[in-house]
Residue, then its C-alpha position, 0 to 999 in steps of 0.5 A: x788402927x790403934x785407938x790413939x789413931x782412931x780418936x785423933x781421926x774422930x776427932x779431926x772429922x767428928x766437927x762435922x757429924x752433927x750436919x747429918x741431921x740436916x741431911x735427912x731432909x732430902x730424898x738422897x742425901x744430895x750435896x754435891x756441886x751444881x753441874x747444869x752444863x751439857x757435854x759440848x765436846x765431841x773429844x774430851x781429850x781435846x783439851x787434854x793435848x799438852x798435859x803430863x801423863x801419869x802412870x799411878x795405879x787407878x783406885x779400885x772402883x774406878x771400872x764401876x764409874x759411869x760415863x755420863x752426859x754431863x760435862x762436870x763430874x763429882x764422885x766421892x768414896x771412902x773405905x768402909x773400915x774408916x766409915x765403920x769407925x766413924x759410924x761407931x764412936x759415940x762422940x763423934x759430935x764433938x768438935x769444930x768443924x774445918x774451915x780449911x777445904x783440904x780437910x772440910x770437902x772429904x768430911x763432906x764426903x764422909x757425911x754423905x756416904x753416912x747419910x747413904x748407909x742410914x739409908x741401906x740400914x733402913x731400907x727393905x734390902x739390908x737384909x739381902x745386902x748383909x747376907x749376901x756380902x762375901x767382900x774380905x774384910x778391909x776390902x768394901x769401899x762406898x762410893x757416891x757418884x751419878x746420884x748413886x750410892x754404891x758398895x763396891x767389893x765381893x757379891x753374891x749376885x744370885x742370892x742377893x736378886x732371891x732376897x730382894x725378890x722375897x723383900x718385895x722389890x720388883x725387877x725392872x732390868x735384868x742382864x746376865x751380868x747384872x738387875x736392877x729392882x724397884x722397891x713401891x714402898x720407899x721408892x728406893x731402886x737398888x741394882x747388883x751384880x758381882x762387884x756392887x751392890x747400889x741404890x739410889x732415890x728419885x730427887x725432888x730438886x732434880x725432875x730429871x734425875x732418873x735414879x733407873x737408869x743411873x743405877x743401871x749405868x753404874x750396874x752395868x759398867x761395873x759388871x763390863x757391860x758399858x765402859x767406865x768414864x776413865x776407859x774414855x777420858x783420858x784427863x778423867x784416868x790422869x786425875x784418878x791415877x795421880x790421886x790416893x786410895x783408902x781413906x777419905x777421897x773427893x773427885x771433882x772434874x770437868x772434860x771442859x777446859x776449866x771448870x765453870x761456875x756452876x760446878x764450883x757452887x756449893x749451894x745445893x748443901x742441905x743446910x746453909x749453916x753447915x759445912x758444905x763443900x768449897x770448890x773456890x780455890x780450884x778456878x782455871x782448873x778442870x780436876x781435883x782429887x783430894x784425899x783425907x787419912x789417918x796417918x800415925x799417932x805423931x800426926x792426926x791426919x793427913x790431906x793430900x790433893x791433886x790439881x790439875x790444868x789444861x796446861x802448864x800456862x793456866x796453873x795457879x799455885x799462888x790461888x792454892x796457897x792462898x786458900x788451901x791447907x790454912x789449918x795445917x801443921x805443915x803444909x807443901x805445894x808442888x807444880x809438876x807439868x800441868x798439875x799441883x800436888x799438895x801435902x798437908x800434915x794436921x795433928x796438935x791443936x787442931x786434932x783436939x778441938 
């Protein structure tokens, strides 16, 4: 990345930096959208029938996503090269924050994993993490999903479950494949296996979240043990396909026919004065994957998203141009079948406040 593109890319995501401050008031960082509903289809690709198929290449931690019991799913991820970037300008601070959700829901992705390696390098097994990290360079990317953050590329297994032993943290699941440890002192659980190195914290908002056993679900889904959500939903593996990699990426997606309420609500952000995600303009829709990068030093970045609907009937293209991309340079909306694409370039004013 040369610096003109790395502080362009500052510049553009820098505005909402300063929320990571907020963040540190909750256990796990947590800001993902509501989702209070179960999973009341008995086939999630009931609703699936008539829509187009894609055959776009899956992003390279979709084997460590789990299924779960829930109805609406969030995940977001980016590259631990840009997060790195990121981590490492000083004056990331500085900016307006982006009101145009295209750019403002993966800068909250952004800040999430933030907030997520704030806590590995604060944590008791950073030291096992770093010693026993074997991923090629450009290749590590960081996930959050299931309440989990996750480092997915190249791990010593058995090195990694010796340092953390020696760090103090106690086994609590052990497979061949895959363990998964507690830590008393900050309650952190952490899980690996060959391809992740996860952790998560019990959530105080959340009684029922088990941070046990949905690092187990991610260890042992990445490790082959439980098969990933897109190996089971075929709406789930269309939306993963039609959406990019690298860079910045925000998955929202439901097995329900749209999208309800609870899971368009943003009010779980940790401060209310601060950015936060806006799911608003994807109502009557049951997937979303948007995708934030650096493009080149002509264009400050790029946004990319995909829609998709239960059917060609219920896509709303006018709802998506009245709210998306209203920060762009240039911005174009495409319906194909049963989903919309869109395209957005941003750079100039924009880029540099």
């Amino acid at each position: 990345m040369t610096d003109l593109r790395r502080r362009n890319a500052l510049q553009l995501l820098g505005g909402g930096m300063a929320f990571l401050a907020g963040c540190s008031e909750t256990s796990d960082g947590n800001t993902e959208p509501d989702d209070t509903g179960s999973n009341d289809s008995n086939d999630p690709n009931d609703s699936n029938d008539s829509i187009d198929t894609i055959e776009g290449d899956l992003p390279s931690y979709a084997s460590m996503l789990p299924t779960t019991e829930r109805s609406t799913y969030f995940y977001g991820a980016i590259d631990v090269e840009t997060m790195s970037t990121l981590l490492e300008d000083e004056g990331a601070e500085a900016g307006a924050e982006p009101t145009d959700p295209l750019v403002g829901n993966p800068v909250v992705v952004a800040l999430l994993c933030s907030f997520g390696l704030q806590q590995l390098g604060s944590s008791a097994g950073r030291s096992a993490y770093t010693d026993h990290n074997e991923t090629a360079d450009g290749e590590e990317q960081f996930v959050y999903a299931d309440g989990v953050y996750a480092l997915v590329g190249s791990y010593d297994r058995d090195g990694l479950a010796t340092a953390l032993e020696a760090a103090g943290y106690t086994a609590e699941r052990e497979a061949d494949a895959y363990a998964v440890y507690t830590d008393d002192e900050s309650d952190e659980v952490v899980g690996i296996s060959a391809g992740v190195y996860a952790y998560s914290y019990p959530n105080g908002d959340e009684s029922d979240f088990d941070p046990i056993a949905a690092v187990e679900r991610t260890v042992a889904t990445a490790a082959g043990d439980r098969p990933p959500k897109h190996e089971v939903d075929d709406g789930f593996d269309r939306l993963l396909r039609a959406g990019e990699n690298g860079g910045i990426t925000s998955c929202l997606y439901t097995d329900a026919d749209e999208f309800d309420a609870d899971a368009l609500s943003s009010d779980r952000a940790t401060d209310e004065d601060s950015l936060q995600f806006a799911f608003d303009a994807f109502e009557g829709a049951n997937g979303v994957s948007q995708h934030l990068a650096v493009t080149d030093a002509d264009a400050a970045a790029t946004a990319t998203a995909v829609v998709t609907y239960r059917s060609e009937d219920h896509v709303d293209q006018g709802r998506l141009e009245s709210a998306l991309g209203t920060e762009a340079e240039t911005v174009e909306f495409a319906t194909v079948g049963s989903r919309v694409e869109i395209d957005a370039e941003y750079g100039g004013e924009f880029a540099r406040e």
